[in-house]
C-alpha positions in Angstrom: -28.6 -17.9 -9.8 -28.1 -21.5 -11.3 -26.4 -23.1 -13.5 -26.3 -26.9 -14.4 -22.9 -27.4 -12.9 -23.9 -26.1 -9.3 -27.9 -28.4 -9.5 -25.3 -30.9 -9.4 -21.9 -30.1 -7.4 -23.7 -27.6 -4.7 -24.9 -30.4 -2.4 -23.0 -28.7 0.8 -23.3 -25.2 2.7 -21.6 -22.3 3.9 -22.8 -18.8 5.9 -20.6 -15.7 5.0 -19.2 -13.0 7.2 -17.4 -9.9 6.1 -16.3 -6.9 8.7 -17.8 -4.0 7.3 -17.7 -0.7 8.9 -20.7 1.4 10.0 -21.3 5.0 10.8 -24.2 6.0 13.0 -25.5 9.2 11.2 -26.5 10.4 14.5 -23.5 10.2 16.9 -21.4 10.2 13.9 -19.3 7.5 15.4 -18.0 4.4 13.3 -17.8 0.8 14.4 -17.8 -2.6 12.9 -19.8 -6.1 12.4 -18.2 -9.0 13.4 -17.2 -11.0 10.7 -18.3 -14.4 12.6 -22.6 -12.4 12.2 -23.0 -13.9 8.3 -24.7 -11.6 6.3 -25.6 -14.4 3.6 -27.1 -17.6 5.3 -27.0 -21.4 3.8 -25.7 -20.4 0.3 -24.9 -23.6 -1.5 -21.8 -24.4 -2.5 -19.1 -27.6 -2.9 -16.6 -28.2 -0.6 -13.0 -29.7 -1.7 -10.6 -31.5 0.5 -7.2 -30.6 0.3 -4.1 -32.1 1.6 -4.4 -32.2 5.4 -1.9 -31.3 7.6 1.5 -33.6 7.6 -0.3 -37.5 8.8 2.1 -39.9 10.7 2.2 -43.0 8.1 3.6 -44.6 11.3 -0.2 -44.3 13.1 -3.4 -45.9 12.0 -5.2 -44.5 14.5 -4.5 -41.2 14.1 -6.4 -39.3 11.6 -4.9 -36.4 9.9 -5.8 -32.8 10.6 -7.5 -31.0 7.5 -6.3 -27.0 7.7 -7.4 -26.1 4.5 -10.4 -27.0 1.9 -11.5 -25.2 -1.1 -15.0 -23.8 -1.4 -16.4 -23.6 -5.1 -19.8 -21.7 -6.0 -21.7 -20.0 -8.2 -20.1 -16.7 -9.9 -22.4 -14.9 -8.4 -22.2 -15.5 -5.1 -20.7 -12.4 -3.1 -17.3 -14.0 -1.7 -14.8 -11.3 -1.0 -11.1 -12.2 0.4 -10.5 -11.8 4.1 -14.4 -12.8 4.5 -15.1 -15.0 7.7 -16.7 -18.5 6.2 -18.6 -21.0 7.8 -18.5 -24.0 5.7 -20.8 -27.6 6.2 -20.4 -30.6 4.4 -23.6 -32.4 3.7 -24.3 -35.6 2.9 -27.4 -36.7 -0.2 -30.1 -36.0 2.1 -29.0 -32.3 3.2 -27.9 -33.3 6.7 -24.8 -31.5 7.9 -21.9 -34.0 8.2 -19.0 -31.5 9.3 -18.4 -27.8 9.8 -15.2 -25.7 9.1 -14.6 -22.2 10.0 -11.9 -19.5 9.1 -11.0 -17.0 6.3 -11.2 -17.5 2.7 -8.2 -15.6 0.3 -9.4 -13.5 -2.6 -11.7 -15.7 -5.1 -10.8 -16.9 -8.1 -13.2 -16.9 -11.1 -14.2 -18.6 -14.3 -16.6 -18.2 -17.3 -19.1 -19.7 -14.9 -17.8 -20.9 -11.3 -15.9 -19.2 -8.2 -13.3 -20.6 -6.1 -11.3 -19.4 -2.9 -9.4 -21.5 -0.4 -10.5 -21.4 3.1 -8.2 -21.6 6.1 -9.3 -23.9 9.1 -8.9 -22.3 12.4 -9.9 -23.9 15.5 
């Protein structure tokens, strides 16, 4: 599941949640996993800064808010939309920097590479 682009770029992290509904075959009754239980753990990816939120140019010490950031990974990594993403920014050792949590849209995809925009909540 490499490719040349990702031994490169993929230096950060991110666990993926999805809600997915379940039917117990004995009670027959249906219930759900909560998107924040991942079902994929540490699956390498990059993480893109976008714009933050709007930055007072009038403050210096103020930092601006990010609210969104774009997560890029290999195509075959199983990112559906509405999934629940935990994402964490490494530095060139491996140790985790920052972490961002929310809901990705729908993926898009190349010949080789997937992208989806995440949605910092909290």
């Amino acid at each position: 599941m490499g490719s040349i682009i990702g031994e490169y770029m993929d230096t950060d992290l991110m666990d993926i949640g999805r809600r997915i509904s379940i039917i117990d075959p004995e009670t027959g009754i249906t219930g759900e996993t909560k998107p924040e239980d991942p079902i994929y753990r540490n699956v390498k990816c990059h993480i893109e800064f976008n714009s933050p939120d709007n930055p007072d140019p009038q403050s210096i010490d103020i930092m601006p808010k990010i609210i969104s950031i774009t997560i890029h990974c290999h195509i075959d990594i199983d990112l559906q939309n509405n999934d629940f993403i935990v994402a964490k920014k490494c530095d060139a050792k491996g140790e985790v920097l920052a972490v961002y949590k929310g809901i990705i849209g729908n993926p898009i995809m190349n010949q080789s590479r997937q992208s989806a925009i995440l949605g910092i909540s909290g």
